[in-house]
N, C-alpha and C positions, 0 to 999 in steps of 0.2 A: 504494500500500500504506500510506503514510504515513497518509492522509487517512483510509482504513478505519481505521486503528488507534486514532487522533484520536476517531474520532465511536464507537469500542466504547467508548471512555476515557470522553470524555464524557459517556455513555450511563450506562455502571458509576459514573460517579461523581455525576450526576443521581439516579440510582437510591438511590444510600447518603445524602443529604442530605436525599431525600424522606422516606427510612425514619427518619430522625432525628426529622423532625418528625412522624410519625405514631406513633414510641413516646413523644415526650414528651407527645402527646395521650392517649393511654391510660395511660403510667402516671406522668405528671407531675398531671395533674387529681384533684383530692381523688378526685371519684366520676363518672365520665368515662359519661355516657349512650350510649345505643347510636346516636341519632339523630347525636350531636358526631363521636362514630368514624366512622359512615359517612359523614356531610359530609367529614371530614376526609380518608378514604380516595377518595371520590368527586374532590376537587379537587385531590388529588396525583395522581393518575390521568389526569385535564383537562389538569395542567398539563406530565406525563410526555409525554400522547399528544400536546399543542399543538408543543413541542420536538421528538417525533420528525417531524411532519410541518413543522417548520422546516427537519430533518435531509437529508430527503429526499425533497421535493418539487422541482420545479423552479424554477430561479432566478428565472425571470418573476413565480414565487406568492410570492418573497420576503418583500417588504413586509409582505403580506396575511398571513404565516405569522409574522412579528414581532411584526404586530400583538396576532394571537391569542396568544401567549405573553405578552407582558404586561399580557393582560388577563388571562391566569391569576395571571401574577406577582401582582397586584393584588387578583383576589378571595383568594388564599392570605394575604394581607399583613393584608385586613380582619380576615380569620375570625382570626390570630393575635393581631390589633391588641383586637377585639372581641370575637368569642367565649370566646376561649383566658383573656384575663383577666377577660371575667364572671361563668366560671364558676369562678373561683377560682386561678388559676395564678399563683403569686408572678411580681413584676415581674423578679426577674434572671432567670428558668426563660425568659416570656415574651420579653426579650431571646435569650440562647439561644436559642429558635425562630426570631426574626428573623435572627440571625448563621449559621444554616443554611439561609435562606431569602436570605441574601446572598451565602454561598459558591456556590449554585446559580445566581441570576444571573451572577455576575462566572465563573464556570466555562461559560458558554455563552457569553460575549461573547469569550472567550482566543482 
């Protein structure tokens, strides 16, 4: 029961860091294009489903299911590194998105 409760937790709290970084892309950006949202929705979604199937696949697929998470981790890291601030996103905002994008890792390694 423990370990259910653990991974809803985790689940709900992946969820709200994801959504953090997808409202700062809409209404942190001066004038936030339709293409940048849906990138942005598109790869929190990558990297939501890459976790769940970390979650609960079998242990064998392990590896293979880490891997794929941190290559989400990684293209979400660009797009904030690169997109987020060429199209205008003050540098403390863009930090913020990094510091919700590190709660989300270190929240999956607990």
């Amino acid at each position: 029961m423990i370990k259910v409760f653990r991974r809803i937790t985790l689940i709900v709290n992946l969820k709200a860091n994801g959504r953090s970084i997808f409202l700062a892309v809409r209404d942190w950006l001066p004038d936030p294009s339709e293409e940048v949202l849906e990138r942005a929705k598109g790869m929190l979604g990558d990297l939501l489903e890459a976790c769940r199937h970390l979650l609960i696949r079998p242990h064998a697929e392990l590896e293979k299911n880490e891997e794929a998470v941190y290559a989400q981790f990684s293209r979400l890291s660009r797009f904030i590194r690169d997109d987020l601030r060429g199209n205008g996103l003050a540098s403390g905002e863009v930090s913020r998105c990094n510091q919700f994008l590190s709660k989300w890792r270190f929240r999956l390694r607990a």
